[in-house]
N, C-alpha and C positions, 0 to 999 in steps of 0.2 A: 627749317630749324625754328622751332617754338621760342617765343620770348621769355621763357624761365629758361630754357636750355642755353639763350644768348647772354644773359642774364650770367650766368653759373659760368662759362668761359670768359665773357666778358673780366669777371672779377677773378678770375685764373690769370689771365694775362695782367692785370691789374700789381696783382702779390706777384707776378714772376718778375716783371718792372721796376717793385720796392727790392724783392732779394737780390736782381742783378746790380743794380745800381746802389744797394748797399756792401755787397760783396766786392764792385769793384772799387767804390769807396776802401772800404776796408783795405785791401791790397795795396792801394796807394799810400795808406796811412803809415801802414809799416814797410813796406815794400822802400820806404826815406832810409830807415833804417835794417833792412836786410835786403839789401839789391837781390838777392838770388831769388828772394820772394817775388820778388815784381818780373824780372826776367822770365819765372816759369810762369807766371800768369801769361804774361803777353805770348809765350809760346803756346799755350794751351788756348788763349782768344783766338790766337793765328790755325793752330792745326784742328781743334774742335768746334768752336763757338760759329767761326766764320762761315766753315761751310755749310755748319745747323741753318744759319741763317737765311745762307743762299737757297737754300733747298724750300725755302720759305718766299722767299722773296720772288724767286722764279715762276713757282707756279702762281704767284697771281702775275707774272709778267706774259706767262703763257697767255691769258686771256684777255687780254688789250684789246685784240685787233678783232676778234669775233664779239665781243663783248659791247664792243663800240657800233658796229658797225650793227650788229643785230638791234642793238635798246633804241636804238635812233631811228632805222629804219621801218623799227614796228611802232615807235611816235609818231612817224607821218603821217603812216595805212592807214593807225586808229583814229588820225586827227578827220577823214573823210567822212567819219561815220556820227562826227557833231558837226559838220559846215551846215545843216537847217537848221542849226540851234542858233542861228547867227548874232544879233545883239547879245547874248547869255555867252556863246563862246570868244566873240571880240573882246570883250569887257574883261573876260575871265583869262584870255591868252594876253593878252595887252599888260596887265596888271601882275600876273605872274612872271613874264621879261621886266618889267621895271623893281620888282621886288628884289629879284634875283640879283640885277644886274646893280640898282643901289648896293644890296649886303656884299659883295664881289669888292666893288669900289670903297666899301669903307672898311676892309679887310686891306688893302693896295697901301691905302691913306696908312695907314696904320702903319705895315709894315715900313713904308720909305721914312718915317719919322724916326719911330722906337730902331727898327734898323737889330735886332736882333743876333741875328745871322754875323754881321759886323763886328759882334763886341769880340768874337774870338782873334787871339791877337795872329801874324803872319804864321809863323811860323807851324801853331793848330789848324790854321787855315791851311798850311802843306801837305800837314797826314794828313786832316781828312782826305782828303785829293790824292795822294798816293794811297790809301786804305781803300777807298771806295769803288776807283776807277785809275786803268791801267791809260786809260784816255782822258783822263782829268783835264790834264794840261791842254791835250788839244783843245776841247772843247771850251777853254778860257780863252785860247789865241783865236780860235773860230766866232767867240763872238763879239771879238775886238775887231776881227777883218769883214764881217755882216758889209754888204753892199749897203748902200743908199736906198732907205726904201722909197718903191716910185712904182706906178700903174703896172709895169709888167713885171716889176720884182713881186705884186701884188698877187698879181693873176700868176705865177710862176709857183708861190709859196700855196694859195689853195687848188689852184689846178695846175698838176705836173706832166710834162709830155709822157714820164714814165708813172702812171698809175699806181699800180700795184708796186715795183719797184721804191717809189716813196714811203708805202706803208708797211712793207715786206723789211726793208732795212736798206739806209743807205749812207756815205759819210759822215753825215752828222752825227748819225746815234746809232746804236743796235737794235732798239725799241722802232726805227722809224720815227714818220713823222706823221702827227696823228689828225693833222688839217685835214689834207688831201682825202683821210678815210672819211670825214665827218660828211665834207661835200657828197663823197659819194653815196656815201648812206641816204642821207637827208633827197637828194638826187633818185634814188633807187625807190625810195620810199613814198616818193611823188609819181614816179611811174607806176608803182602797184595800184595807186588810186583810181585809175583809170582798168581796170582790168574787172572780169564779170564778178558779181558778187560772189559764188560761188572761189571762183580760183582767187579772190584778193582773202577770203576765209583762210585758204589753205596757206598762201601765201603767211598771212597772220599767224596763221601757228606755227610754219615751219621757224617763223623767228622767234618767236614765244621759246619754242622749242631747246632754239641754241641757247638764249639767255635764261633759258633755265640751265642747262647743262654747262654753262660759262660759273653757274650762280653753284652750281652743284662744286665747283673747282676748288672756286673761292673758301666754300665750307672744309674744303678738305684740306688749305692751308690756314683757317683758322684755327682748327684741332692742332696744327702743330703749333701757333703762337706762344702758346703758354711758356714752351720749351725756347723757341727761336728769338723771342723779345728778349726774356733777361738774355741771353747769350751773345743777341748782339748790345745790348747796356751795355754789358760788364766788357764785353770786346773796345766799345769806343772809348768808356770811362778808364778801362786799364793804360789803351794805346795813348790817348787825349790828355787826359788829364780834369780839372775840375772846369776849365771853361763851356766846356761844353754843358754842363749842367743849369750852368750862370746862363748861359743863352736859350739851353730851350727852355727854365724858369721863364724868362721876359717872352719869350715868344709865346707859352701857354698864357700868358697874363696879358697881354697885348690881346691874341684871340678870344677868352673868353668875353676880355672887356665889350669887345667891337660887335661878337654877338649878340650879347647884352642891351649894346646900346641900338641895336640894329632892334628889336626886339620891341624892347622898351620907347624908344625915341622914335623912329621912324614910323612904325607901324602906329604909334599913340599920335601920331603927325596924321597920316590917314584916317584914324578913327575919327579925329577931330575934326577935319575940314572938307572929307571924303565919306562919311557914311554919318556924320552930323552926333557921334554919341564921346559921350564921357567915357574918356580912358581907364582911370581909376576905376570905374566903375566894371567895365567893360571887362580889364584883365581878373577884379574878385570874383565876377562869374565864370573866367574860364580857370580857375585856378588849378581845380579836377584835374584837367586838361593838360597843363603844364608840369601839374606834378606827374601826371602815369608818363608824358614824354619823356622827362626828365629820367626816372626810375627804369625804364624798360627799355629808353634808345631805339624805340620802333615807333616812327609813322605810322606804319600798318597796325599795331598793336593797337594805338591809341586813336585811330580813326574812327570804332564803333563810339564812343565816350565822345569825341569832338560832333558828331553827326547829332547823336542825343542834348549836347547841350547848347547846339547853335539852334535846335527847333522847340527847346521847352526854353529853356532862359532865354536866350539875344534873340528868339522872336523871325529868325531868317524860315522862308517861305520853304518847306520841305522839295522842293524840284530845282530851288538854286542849293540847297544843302546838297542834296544828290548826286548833282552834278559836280560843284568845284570842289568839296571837299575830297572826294573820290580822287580827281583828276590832281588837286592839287599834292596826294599822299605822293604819287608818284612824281611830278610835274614840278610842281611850286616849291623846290629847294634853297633857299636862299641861305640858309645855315649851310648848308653845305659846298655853296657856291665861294660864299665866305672861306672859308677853311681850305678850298682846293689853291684858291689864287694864295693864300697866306704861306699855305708847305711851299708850293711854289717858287717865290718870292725868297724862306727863309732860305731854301737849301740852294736859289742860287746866291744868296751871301756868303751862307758858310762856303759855300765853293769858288768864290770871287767870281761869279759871271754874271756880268752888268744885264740888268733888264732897260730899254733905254723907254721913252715913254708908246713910241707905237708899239711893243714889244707891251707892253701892258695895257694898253688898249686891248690887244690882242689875247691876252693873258685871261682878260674879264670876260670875254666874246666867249673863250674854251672853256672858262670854268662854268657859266651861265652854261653849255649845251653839254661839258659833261655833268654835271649836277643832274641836271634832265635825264640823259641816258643811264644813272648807276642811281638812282633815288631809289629804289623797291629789294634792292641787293644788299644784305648786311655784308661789311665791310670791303663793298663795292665801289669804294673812291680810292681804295687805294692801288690796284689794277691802272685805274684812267690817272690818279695824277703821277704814279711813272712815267703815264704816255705820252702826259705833258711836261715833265721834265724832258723826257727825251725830244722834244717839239720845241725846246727851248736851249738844246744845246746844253742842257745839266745832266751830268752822270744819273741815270734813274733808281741807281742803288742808292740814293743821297735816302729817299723815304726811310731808310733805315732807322734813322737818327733820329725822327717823332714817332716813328712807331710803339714804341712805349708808353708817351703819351698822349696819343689815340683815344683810348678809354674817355679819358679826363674830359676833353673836349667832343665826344662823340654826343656824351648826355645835354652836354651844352649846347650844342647846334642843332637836336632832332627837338628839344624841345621848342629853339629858334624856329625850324622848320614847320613845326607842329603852331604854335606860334601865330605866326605866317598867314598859313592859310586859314585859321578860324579868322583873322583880318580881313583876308581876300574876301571869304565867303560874305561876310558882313559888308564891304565895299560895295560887290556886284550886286548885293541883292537888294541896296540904298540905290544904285544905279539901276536896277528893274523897274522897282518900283512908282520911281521918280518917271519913267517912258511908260508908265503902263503895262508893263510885260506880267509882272507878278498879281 
């Protein structure tokens, strides 16, 4: 899918977002005054909207588990074929885990403060939970009753006696639980390493393969977004009422903020004491840069334009350009990292299920390696953070309820991303430098 094509649905789904959310607006307003009005809406949320949605929502549920399991395990395979690039890929993998994992953390911060999810009072907090999942409730008492976590409740939650069983579906969720797959990808993906160059080739494609065909799925439930978003708007705003709108407002403004300042602050913290240059200055040269991220919500889009102006303006050696910016399009997520732990987090507020702190340590771990596995896939995070709803014990139909404002924050965090790594790039290549490599 070309980025004018993502581009043109993007802003379909966009206008479907303002009409459902105005129309279900609208219906409340008078619906005060003609109860029959509001009644047949909620009936037509319930018998049309809902299952528009489902039918949306599913097939990216379909692709979770291949989806996951292939983007990861073909990160490993291709991680073998830079180990003699060694200081250049330390530097460059080291730097991409703490990017990632700071922006994750200051999305966490954010959330337990502002607390979003929260402001909906008890009772909004009921439908949603009987609206979304007919298991709501358990999954609230389930993770009130969470054992103590301790060394084997550890080694129990990423390696299960029943493998496939864990990821296949098991009490906790119907999604599964999406730890257990990651190890074994990550696991699988380390054995291919070892295997003759020829068959680790084949191997490489045959996952290529899936996650293109996982990626093929995805496109085919964003063609129906356009229709499936306002429907489920206009479905929660009919059922809910206006709190929900007051909440995802603070939650959109909460994440844009923290990308922002992940962006801006952090990354201007690195320039400064980490590759020795002037930030101000730093961000006017990449300007180009942030704005095509911004405008088109692709990484890949704006990687030719970040490549050209890390090696004509900021001066980086064309073979560190080559390498991290490439690696970092796919790799170096931190916008995105941000954003998965944040939906995360909101939808289990609005659903009352405590994240306690190891539970958010853990939170940051998953969103740090899905970010990694769904970076090259448009609207491939939201497949994985179903999976990590579901891996947390929250209804995975909860996504429903930012999917509308998806868009909003999309542009905001691929420019984060995009961001990102013109930083990284400039880091490693003050750190070549400096060793003599460059």
């Amino acid at each position: 899918m070309s980025a004018d094509v993502d581009a043109k649905l993007a802003n379909r789904i966009l206008l479907g977002l303002v009409f459902g959310a105005v129309a279900g607006t609208l219906v409340l307003l008078i619906g005060g005054a003609v109860p029959a009005l509001l009644d047949g809406a909620k009936w037509f949320a319930t018998t049309i909207c809902d299952p528009l949605g489902q039918v949306f929502l599913r097939m990216l549920f379909f692709v979770v588990i291949p989806l996951v399991f292939a983007s990861l395990a073909n990160g490993v395979v291709q991680l073998g074929e830079l180990a003699h690039l060694g200081p250049l890929a330390g530097r460059t993998f080291t730097l991409f885990f703490l990017n990632m994992t700071i922006a994750a953390t200051l999305g966490l911060l954010m959330m337990n403060i502002l607390q979003p999810g929260n402001r909906l009072d008890e009772e909004t907090s009921r439908q949603l939970i009987a609206e979304y999942s007919g298991q709501a409730q358990q999954h609230v008492q389930k993770s009130a009753e969470r054992p103590a976590m301790t060394p084997a409740s550890v080694v129990e939650m990423f390696m299960p006696r029943n493998l496939f069983g864990a990821f296949v579906g098991n009490e906790r969720s119907r999604l599964g639980d999406v730890l257990p797959l990651i190890v074994f990808a990550i696991l699988v993906g380390a054995a291919g390493l070892s295997l003759p160059r020829e068959r680790r080739q084949r191997f490489q494609d045959g996952l290529e393969t899936v996650t293109d065909l996982m990626t093929g799925i995805v496109h085919f439930a964003l063609k129906l977004a356009p229709y499936a978003v306002p429907a489920m708007i206009f479905s929660v705003i009919v059922k809910v009422g206006f709190d929900i709108i007051i909440a995802l407002g603070l939650f959109v403004l909460g994440c844009v903020s923290m990308l922002l300042l992940h962006l801006f602050g952090t990354m201007s913290i690195w320039l400064k004491f980490l590759a020795k240059r002037n930030p101000v200055e730093f961000f006017r040269d990449i300007k180009d840069v942030l704005v095509t991220a911004f405008s088109t919500s692709s990484s890949s889009a704006t990687l030719p334009a970040a490549l050209a102006v890390s090696r004509e303006r900021l001066g980086v050696a064309p073979s560190t350009a080559g390498f991290v910016l490439p690696l970092g399009t796919t790799m170096n997520m931190s916008g995105t990292a941000l954003y998965e732990g944040c939906v995360v987090l909101f939808v289990a507020q609005v659903f009352g299920v405590h994240l306690g702190l190891i539970d958010q340590i853990t939170l940051v771990f998953l969103s740090v390696l899905s970010a990694v596995a769904v970076a090259a896939i448009p609207g491939g995070s939201l497949p994985l953070i179903a999976g990590l709803l579901a891996t947390f014990g929250i209804p995975p139909e909860g996504i429903g309820i930012i999917l509308g404002v998806d868009r909003i924050l999309d542009m905001t965090r691929t420019m984060t991303n995009v961001g990102s790594d013109v930083v990284t790039t400039v880091v490693v290549d003050a750190g070549q430098k400096a060793a003599g490599h460059a």
